[in-house]
C-alpha positions as CSV (number, residue, x, y, z in Angstrom):
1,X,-7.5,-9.3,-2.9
2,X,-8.9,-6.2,-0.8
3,X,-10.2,-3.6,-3.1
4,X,-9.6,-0.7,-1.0
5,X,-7.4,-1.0,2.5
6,X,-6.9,2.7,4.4
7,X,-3.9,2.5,6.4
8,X,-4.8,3.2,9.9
9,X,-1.7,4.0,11.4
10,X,-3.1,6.3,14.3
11,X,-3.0,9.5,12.5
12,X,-6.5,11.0,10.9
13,X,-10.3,9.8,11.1
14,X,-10.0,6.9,9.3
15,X,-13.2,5.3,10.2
16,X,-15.3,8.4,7.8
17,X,-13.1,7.7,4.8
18,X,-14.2,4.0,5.1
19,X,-17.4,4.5,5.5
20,X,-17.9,6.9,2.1
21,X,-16.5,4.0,0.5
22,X,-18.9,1.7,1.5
23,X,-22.0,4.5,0.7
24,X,-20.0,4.0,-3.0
25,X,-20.8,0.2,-2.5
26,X,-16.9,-0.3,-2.6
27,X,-15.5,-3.1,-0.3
28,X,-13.0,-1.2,2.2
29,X,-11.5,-2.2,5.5
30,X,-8.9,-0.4,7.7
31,X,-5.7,-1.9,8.8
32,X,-2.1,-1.6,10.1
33,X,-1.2,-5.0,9.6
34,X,1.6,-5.4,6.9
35,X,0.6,-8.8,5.8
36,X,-3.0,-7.4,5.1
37,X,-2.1,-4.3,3.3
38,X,0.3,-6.5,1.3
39,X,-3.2,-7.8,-0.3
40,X,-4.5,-4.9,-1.2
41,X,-5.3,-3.7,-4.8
42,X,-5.6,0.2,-3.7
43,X,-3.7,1.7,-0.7
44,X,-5.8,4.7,1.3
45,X,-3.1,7.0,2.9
46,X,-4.7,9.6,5.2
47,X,-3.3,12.0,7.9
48,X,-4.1,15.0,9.9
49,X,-1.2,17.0,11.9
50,X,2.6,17.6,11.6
51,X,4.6,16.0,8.6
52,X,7.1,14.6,11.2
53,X,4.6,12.9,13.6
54,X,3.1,11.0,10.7
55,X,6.2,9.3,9.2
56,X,7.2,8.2,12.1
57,X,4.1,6.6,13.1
58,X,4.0,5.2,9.4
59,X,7.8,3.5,10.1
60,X,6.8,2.3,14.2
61,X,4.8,0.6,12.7
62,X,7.0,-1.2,9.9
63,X,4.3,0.4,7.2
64,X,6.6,2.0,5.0
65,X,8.2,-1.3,2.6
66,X,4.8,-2.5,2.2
67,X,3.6,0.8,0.9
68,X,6.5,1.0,-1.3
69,X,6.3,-2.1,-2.8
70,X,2.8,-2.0,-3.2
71,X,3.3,1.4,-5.3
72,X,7.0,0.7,-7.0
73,X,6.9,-2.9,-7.2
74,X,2.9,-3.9,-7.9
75,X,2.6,-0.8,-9.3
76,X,-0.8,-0.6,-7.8
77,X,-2.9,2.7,-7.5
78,X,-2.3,4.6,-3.9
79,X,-4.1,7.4,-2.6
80,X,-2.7,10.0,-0.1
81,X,-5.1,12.2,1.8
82,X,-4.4,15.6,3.1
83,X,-1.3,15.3,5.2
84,X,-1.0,11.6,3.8
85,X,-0.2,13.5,0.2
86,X,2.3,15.6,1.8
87,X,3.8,12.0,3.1
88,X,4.4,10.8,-0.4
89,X,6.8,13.4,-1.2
90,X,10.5,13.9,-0.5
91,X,10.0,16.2,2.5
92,X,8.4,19.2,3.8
93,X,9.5,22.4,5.6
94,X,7.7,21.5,8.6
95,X,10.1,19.1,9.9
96,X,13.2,17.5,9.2
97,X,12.1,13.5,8.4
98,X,12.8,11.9,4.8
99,X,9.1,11.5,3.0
100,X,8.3,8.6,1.1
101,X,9.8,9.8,-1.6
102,X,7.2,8.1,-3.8
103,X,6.7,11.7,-5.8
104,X,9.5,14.7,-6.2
105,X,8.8,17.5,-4.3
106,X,8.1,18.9,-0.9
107,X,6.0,20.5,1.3
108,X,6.4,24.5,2.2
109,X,3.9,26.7,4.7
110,X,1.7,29.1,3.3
111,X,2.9,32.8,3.5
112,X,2.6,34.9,5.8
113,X,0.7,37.9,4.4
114,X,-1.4,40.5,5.6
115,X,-5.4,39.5,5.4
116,X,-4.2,35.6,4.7
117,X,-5.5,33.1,6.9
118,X,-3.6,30.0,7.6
119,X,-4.4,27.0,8.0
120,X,-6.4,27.3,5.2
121,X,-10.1,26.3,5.9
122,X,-13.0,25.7,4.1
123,X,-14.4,25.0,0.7
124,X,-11.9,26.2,-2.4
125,X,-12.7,25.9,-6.2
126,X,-10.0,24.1,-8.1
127,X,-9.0,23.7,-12.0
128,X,-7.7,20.8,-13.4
129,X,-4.7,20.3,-15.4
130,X,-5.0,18.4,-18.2
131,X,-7.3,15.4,-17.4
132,X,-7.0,14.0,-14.4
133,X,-8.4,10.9,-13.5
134,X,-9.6,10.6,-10.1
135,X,-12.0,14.1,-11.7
136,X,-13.1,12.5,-14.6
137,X,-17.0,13.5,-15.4
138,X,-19.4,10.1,-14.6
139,X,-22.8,9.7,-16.0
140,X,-23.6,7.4,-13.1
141,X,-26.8,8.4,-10.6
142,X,-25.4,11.5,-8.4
143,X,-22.4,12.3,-10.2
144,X,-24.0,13.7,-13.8
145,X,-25.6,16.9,-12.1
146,X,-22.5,17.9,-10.3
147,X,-21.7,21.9,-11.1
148,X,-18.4,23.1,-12.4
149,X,-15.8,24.3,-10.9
150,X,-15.3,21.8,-8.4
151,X,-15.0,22.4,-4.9
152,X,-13.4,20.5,-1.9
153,X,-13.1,21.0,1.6
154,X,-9.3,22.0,2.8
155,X,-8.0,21.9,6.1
156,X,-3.8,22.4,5.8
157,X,-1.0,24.9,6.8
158,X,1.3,23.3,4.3
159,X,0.9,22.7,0.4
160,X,2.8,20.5,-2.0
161,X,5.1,22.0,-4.7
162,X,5.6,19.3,-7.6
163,X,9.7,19.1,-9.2
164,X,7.9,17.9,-12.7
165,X,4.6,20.2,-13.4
166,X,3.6,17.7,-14.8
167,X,2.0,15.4,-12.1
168,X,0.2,18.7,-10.9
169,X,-3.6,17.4,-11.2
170,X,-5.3,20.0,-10.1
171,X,-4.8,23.8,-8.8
172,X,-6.7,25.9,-5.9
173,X,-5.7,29.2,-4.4
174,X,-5.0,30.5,-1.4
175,X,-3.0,33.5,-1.7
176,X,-0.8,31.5,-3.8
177,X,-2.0,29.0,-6.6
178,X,-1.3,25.5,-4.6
179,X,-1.2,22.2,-5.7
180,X,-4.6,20.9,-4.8
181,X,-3.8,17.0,-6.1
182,X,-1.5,15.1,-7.9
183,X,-1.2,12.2,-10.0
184,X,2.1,10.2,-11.0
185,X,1.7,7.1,-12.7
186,X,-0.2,5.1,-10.0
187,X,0.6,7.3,-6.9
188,X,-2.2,9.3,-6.2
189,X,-2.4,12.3,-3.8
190,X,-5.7,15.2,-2.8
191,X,-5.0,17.8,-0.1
192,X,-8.4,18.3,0.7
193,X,-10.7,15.8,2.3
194,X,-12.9,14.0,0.3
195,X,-14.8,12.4,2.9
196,X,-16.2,16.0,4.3
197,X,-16.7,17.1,0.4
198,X,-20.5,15.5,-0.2
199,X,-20.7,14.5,-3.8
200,X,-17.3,16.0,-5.1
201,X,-15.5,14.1,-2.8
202,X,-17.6,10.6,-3.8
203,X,-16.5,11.4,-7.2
204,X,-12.7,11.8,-6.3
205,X,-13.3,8.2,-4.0
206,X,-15.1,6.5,-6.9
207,X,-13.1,6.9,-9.4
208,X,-9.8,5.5,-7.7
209,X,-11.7,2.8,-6.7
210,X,-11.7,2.3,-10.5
211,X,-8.3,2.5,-11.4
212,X,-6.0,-0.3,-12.0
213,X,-2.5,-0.7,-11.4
214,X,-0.1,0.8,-14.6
């Protein structure tokens, strides 16, 4: 099997999250072809853009069974970037299409407040809840100097709000505490983008690289 496949279904720059995998000596490849994401052990779901635009490119291109067989059925470990962890969820505010449902929740748009800017843009400290895995500490070369609180480069209009706290993973703020990731089980899910977050983001990367299915 494939390691790591990121879905490249038209929507987001697919080619630099590929390319920090292989800097992390993890075998990756890009694909839209059902048969070959059927043979992978993790499932890279990225996304830039409008919640609607992205679901649909996800089902013109038959993607979505695959995906959710590969994260009810094999029960293997999928990651959704940015808009692609808005697309795991039941919906979002932005549009009217059905998400993948593979989390409970949805998507709303920041407020509109006096001296707020949205999108939100930039680097953003966040706080883990619990212990989330994909943040875990590593004593490995280049990740055992790395200074608390993390920080991760955002680029979004829309955040997630989780229907069980629980799979909240870790928290930012932007006018209003956000959900900044979220872990359920094997389904995985960062708003920011790891691939434009140096080292942070190589530690997010590496460590799903390391998880196996539950």
């Amino acid at each position: 099997m494939i390691p790591v496949v990121v879905v490249d279904y038209g929507v987001g720059n697919v080619a630099s999250i590929r390319n920090m995998f292989h800097r992390l000596g993890v075998a990756c490849e890009l694909s839209r072809d059902p048969e070959r994401l059927a043979t992978a052990e993790r499932l890279v779901l990225p996304g830039v853009g409008a919640f609607d635009t992205g679901i649909t490119q996800l089902r013109e291109f038959g993607l979505e069974p695959v995906i959710r067989e590969h994260a009810i059925v094999k029960k293997r470990p999928i990651l959704g970037i940015c808009l692609g962890m808005q697309l795991l969820f039941e919906g979002s505010d932005e549009g009217t299409a059905a998400g993948l449902g593979l989390v409970r929740g949805r998507a709303s748009r920041f407020p509109r407040e006096p001296g707020l800017t949205v999108p939100h843009m930039g680097w953003n400290q966040v706080h883990p809840r619990g212990s989330p895995r994909l943040f875990q500490a590593r004593s490995d070369e280049g990740f055992d100097e790395l200074e608390l609180p993390l920080s991760y480069y955002f680029v979004h209009s829309y955040f997630v709000t989780c229907s069980d706290p629980d799979d909240v993973a870790l928290k930012a703020r932007h006018g209003v505490e956000f959900c900044a990731a979220v872990e359920h089980d094997n389904v995985c899910g960062v708003q920011f983008h790891p691939e434009k977050s140096h080292r942070y983001g190589m530690l997010c990367l590496k460590n799903f690289a390391e998880l196996r299915p539950c």
